[in-house]
C-alpha positions as CSV (number, residue, x, y, z in Angstrom):
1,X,-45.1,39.3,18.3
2,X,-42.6,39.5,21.1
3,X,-39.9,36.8,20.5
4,X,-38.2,35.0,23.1
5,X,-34.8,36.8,23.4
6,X,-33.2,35.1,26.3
7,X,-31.1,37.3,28.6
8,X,-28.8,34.9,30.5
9,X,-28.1,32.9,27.3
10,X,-27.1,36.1,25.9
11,X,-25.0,37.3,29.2
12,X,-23.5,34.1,29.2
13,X,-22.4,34.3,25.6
14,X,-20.4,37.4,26.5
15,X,-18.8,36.1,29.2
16,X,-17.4,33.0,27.3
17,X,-16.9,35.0,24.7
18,X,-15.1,37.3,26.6
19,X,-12.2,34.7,28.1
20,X,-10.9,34.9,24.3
21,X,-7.9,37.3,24.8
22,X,-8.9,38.3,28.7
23,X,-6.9,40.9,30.6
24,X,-6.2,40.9,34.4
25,X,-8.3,43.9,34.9
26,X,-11.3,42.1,33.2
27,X,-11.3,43.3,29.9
28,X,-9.8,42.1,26.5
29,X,-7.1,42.2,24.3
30,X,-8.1,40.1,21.1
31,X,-7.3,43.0,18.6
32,X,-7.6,42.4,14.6
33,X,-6.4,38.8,12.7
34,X,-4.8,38.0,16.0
35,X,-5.0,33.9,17.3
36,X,-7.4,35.8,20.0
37,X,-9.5,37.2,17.0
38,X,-9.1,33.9,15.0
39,X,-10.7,32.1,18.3
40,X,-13.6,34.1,18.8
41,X,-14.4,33.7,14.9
42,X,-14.1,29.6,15.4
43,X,-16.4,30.3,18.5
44,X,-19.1,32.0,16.8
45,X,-18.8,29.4,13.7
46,X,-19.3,26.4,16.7
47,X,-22.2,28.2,17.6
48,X,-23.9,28.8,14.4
49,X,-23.3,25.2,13.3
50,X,-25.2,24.0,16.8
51,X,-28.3,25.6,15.8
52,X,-27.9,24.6,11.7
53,X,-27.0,28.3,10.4
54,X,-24.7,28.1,7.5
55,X,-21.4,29.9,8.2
56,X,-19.7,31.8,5.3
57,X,-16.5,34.5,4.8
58,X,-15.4,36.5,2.0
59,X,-11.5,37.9,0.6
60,X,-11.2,40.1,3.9
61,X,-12.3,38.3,6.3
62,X,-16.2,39.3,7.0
63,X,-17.9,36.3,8.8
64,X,-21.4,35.8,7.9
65,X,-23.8,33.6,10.1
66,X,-27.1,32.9,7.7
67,X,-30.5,32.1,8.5
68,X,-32.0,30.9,5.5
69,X,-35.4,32.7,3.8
70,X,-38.0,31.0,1.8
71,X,-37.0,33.3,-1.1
72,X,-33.2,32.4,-1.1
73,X,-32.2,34.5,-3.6
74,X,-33.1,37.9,-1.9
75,X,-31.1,39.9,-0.7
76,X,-30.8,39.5,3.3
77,X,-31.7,41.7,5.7
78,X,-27.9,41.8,7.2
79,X,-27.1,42.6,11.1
80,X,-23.5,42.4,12.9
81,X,-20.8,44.6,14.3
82,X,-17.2,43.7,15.6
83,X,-15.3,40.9,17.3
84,X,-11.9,42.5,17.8
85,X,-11.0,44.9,20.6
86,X,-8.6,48.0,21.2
87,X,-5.4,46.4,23.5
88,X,-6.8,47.1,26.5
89,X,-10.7,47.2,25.5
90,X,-14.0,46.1,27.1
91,X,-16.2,42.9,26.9
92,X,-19.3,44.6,24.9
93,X,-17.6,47.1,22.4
94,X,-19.0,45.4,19.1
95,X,-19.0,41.7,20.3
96,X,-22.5,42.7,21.7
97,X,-23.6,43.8,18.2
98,X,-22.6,40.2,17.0
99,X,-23.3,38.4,20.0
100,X,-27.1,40.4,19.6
101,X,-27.5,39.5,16.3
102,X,-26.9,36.2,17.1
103,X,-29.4,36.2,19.9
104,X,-32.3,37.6,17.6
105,X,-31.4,35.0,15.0
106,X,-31.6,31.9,17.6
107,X,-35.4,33.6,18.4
108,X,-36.8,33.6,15.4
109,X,-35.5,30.6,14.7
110,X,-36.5,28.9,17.8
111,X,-40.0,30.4,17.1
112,X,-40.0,28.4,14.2
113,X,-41.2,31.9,12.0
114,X,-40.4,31.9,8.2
115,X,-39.3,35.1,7.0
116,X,-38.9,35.9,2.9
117,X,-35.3,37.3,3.2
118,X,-32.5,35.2,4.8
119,X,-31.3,36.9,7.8
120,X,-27.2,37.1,8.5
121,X,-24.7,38.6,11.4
122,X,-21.9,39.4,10.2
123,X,-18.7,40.3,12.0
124,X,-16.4,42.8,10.4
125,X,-12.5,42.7,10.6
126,X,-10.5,45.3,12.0
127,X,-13.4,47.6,12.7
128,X,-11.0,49.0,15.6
129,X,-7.8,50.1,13.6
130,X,-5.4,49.7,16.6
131,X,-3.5,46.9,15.1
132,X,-3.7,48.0,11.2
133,X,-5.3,50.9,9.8
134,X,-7.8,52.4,8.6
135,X,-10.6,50.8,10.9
136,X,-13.8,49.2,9.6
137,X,-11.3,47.5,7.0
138,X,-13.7,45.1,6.4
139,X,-16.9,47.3,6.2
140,X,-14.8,49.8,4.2
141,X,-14.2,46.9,1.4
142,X,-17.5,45.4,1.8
143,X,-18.9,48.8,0.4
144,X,-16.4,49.5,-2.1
145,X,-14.8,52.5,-0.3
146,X,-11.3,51.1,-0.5
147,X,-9.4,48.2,-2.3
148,X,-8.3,45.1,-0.6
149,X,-4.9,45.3,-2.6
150,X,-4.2,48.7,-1.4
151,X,-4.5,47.6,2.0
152,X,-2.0,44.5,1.8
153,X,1.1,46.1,3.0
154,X,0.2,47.8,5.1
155,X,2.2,47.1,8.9
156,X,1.0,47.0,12.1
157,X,3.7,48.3,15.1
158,X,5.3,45.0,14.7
159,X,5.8,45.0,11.2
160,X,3.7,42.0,10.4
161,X,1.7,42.8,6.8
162,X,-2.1,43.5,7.3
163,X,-1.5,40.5,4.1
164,X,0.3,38.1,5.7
165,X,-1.9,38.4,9.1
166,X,-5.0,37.8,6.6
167,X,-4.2,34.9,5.5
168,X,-3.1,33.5,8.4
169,X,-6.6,33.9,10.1
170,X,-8.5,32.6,7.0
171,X,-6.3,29.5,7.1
172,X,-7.3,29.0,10.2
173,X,-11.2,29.0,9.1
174,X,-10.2,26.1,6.0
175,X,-13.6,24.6,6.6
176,X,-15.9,27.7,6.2
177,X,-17.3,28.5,2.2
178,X,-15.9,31.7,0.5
179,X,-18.2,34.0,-0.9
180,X,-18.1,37.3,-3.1
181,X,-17.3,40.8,-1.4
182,X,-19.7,43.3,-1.2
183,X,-23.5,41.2,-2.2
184,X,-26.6,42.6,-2.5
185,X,-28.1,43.8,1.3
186,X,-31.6,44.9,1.8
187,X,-31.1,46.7,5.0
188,X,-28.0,46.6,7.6
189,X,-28.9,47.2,11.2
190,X,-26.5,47.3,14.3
191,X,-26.6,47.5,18.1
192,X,-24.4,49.0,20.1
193,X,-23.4,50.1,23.5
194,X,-23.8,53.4,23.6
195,X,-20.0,54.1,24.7
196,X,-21.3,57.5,25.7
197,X,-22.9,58.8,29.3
198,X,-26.5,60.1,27.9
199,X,-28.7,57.0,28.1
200,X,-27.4,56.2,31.5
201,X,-27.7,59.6,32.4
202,X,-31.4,59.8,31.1
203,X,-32.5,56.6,32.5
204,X,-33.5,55.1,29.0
205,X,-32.5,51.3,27.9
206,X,-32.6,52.5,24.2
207,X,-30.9,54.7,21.8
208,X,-32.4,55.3,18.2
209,X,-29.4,56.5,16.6
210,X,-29.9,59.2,13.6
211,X,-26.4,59.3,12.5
212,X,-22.4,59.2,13.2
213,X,-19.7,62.0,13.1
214,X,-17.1,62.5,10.4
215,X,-13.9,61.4,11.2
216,X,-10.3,61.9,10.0
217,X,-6.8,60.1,11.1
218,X,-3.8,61.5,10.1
219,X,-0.3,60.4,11.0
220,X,3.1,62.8,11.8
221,X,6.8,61.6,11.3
222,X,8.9,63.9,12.8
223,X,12.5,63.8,11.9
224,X,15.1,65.1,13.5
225,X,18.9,64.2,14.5
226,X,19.9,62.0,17.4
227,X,22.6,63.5,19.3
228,X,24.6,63.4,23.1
229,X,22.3,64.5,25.5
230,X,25.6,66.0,27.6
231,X,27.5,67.6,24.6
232,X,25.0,68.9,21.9
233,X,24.4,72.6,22.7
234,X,20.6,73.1,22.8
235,X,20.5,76.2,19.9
236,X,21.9,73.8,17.1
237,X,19.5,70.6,18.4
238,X,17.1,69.1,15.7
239,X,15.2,67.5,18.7
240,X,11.9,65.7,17.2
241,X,10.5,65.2,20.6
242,X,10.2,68.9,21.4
243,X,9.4,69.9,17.6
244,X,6.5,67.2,18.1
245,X,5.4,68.5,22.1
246,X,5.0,71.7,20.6
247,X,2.7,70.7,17.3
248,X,0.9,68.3,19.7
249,X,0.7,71.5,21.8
250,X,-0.1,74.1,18.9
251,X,-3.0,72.2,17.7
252,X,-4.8,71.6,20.6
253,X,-5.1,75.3,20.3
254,X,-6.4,75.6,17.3
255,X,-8.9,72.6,18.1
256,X,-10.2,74.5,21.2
257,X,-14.2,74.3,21.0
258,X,-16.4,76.4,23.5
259,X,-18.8,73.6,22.8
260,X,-17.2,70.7,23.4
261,X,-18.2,69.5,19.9
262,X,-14.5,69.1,18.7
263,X,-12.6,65.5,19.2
264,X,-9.2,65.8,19.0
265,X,-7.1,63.0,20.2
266,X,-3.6,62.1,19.8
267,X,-3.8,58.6,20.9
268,X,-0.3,56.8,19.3
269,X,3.2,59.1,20.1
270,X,6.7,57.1,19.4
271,X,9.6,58.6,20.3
272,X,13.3,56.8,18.9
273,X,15.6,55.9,19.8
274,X,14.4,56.1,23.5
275,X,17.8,56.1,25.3
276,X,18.0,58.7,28.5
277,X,20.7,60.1,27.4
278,X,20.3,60.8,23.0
279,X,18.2,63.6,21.8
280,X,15.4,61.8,20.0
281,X,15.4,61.6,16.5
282,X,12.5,60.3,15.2
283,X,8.7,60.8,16.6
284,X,5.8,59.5,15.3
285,X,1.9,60.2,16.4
286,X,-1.4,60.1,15.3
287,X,-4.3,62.4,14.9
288,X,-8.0,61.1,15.3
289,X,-10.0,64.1,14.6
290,X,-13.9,64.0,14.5
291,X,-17.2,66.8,14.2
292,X,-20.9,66.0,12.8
293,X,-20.4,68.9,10.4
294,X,-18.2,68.3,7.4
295,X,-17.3,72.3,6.9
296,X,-15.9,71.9,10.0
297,X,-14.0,69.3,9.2
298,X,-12.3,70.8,6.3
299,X,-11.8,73.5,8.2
300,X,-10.1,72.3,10.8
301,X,-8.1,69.5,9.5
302,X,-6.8,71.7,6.9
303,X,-4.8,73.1,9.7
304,X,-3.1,70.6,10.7
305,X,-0.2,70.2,8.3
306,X,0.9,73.9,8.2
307,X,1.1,74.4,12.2
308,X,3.0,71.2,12.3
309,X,5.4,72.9,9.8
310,X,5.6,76.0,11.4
311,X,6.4,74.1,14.6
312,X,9.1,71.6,13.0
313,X,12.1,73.3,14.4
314,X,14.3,72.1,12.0
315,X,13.3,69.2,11.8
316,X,11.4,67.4,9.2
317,X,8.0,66.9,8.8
318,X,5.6,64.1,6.7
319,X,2.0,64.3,7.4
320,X,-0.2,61.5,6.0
321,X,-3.8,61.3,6.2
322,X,-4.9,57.5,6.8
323,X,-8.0,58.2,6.7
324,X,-11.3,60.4,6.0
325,X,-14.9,59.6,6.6
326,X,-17.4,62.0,5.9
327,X,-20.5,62.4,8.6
328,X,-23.9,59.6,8.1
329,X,-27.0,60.4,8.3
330,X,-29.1,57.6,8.4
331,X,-32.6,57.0,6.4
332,X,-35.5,58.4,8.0
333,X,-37.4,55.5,6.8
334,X,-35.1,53.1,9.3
335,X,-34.8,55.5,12.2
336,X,-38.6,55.6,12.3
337,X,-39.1,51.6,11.6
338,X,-36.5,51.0,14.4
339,X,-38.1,53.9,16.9
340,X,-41.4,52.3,16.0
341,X,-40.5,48.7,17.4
342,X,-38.8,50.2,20.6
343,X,-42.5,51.4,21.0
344,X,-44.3,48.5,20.2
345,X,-42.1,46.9,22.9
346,X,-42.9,49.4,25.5
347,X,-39.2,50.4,25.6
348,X,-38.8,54.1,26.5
349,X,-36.0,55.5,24.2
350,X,-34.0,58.4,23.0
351,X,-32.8,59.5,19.4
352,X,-28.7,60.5,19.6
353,X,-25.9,60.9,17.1
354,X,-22.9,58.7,17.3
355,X,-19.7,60.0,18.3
356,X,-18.1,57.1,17.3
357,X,-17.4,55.2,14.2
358,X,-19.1,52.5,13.6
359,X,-19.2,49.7,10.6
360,X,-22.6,50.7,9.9
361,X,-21.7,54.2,8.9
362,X,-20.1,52.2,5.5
363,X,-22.8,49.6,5.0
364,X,-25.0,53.6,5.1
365,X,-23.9,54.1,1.6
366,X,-24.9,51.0,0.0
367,X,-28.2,50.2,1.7
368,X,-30.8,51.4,4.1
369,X,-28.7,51.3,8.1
370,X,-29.5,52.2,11.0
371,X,-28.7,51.5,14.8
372,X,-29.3,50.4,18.1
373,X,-27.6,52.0,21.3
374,X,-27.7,50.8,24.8
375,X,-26.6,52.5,27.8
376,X,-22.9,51.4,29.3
377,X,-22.0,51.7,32.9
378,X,-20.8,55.4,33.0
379,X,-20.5,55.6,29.2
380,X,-16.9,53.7,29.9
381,X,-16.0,52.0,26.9
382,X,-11.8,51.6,25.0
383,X,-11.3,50.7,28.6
384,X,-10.7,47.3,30.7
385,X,-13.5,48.3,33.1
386,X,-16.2,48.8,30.3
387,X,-19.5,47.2,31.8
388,X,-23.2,46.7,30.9
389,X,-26.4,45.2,32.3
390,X,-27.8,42.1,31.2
391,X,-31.1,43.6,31.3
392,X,-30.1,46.5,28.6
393,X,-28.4,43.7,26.4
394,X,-31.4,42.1,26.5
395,X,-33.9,45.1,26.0
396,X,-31.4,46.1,22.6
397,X,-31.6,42.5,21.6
398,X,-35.3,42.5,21.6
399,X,-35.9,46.1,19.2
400,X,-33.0,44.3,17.1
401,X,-34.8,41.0,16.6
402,X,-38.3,42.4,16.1
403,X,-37.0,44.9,13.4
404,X,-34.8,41.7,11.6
405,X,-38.0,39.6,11.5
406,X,-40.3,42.4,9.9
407,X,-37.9,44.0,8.1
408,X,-37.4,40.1,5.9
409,X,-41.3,40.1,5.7
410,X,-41.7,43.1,4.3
């Protein structure tokens, strides 16, 4: 059956959805356990409440919205993405995979269809990581991959605790039922924009993604010695700006990829204590490093601590990894139950990999995943101007909904 998804009520969502933490060049800033994050999260609990959908939220944050099944005690066919941003991010970079979900959910239900296994959207804390890392914090706990406690003190760049901002944000949610981290799931599913130029490009409204790259994020602390800009001879400088220009500089080298396979970004550089006239002292940057082949990975990424070394100048070097995620591959069994409904709807479609990361590359290892991409206005995304059409929102929604209501009647 082809279920009402309703493309201006789901346009319109975004759009109120995204005045929470606006920006003057039309995108958002509502980045992880902020008050902007904590609004959108009461927004979504307003909504779910309108339409009688129970609202829960576990020790990190996740926010479930549940549609009850006639066999309560299953384990739910679970759907969801993000609701915090990058500081200058777009209006559909994971609030359309909640805002989706929440579409497909309001369709069944307005259909007035039973299904066996509840159905839930969920939307994961700090899937970005550009306040506190790692990102996917909550997806990453959900599926045992990391430790709530571990991640406590962690700081963001204004030395606030990722513990202290936690707590905050569930204080602010007093009314909402806590549940236990990391339940039973019978399948996770999640749509995305694509973030990427291909499906644009090709013409399609649907991607039927078959997995997502490996990814590692490393920080550097480079230390040198302040000194007078005018009186410290340049041979006897232990300048951490230069030592760091030139690792920054050494490993783009070694990351060079005729294929253009290779993503190597340094995306966070620091430099103290930022007066004209001191040598710096300090720098500190960040390596995101991704490839969909895990020998690769090793590979490279082994690299990076020794040609930072050799390229120290004097200075001192401390290379942490934050980070490692291995590449996904998801199920056969989902990528063909998901291509199969894009079909059924007369949807035209293309199978890609994921570049980038995404919350249901964790929820991969505890359950059946998969995902659904749609195209975004020149595969923009991380950027103010990000943009999609209501239609493709709409066309996503639709695949997402019809695989939700067979997958909880299987």
């Amino acid at each position: 059956m082809t279920l009402p998804i309703d493309e201006q009520r789901l346009w319109n969502r975004h759009m109120t959805m995204a005045q929470i933490g606006a920006t003057p060049k039309g995108g958002v800033n509502r980045q992880a356990l902020s008050p902007e994050d904590v609004q959108a999260r009461q927004l979504l609990t307003s909504w779910a409440r309108e339409l009688g959908f129970t609202v829960s939220t576990d020790e990190i944050g996740n926010l479930f919205v549940r549609r009850e099944g006639s066999e309560s005690h299953a384990a739910p066919v679970l759907t969801g993405s993000h609701l915090d941003s990058q500081p200058t991010g777009g209006k559909f970079d994971g609030a359309y995979g909640v805002l989706a979900g929440f579409e497909a959910l309001q369709a069944i239900h307005e259909t007035g269809v039973a299904t066996k296994r509840p159905l839930e959207v969920v939307a994961w804390v700090n899937e970005e990581g550009s306040r506190f890392q790692p990102g996917c914090t909550g997806s990453l706990i959900f599926s045992g991959k990391a430790r709530l406690d571990d991640l406590l003190a962690h700081v963001d760049p204004a030395g606030i605790k990722f513990g202290d901002a936690l707590q905050d944000s569930l204080k602010a949610l007093p009314d909402i039922a806590r549940r236990s981290t990391g339940f039973d799931v019978d399948t996770y599913i999640e749509a995305h924009i694509e973030q990427g130029p291909r499906l644009e490009a090709e013409g399609l409204p649907i991607g039927i993604v078959t997995g997502i790259q490996g990814m590692h994020r490393y920080s550097v602390e480079v230390v040198g010695e302040e000194a007078h800009a005018g009186t410290a001879p340049l041979k006897t400088r232990k300048d951490a700006l230069k030592a760091a220009a030139e690792m920054v500089g050494a490993l783009e080298e070694v990351m060079a990829d005729d294929t253009d396979t290779v993503r190597f970004t340094v995306g966070r550089f620091e430099v103290s204590p930022g007066s004209p006239n001191t040598v710096p002292g300090r720098v500190f940057f960040t390596i995101d490093f991704r490839h969909p082949i895990q020998e690769t990975i090793d590979r490279l990424t082994a690299r990076i601590e020794p040609v930072c070394r050799a390229h120290a100048r004097g200075c001192q070097v401390v290379v942490t990894q934050i980070s490692a995620t291995s590449p996904v591959h998801f199920g056969t069994n989902t990528i063909d139950a998901i291509r199969q409904q894009a079909a059924n709807l007369g949807l035209p479609h293309m199978d890609l990999f994921s570049g980038a990361g995404h919350d249901a590359g964790h929820l991969a290892s505890v359950c059946p995943a998969g995902m659904v991409f749609v195209p975004c206005e020149k595969g923009i995304s991380h950027n103010e101007v990000e943009n999609a059409r209501p239609a493709d929102l709409a066309a996503g929604a639709q695949v997402l909904a019809s695989f939700l209501l067979e997958r909880a009647n299987r």
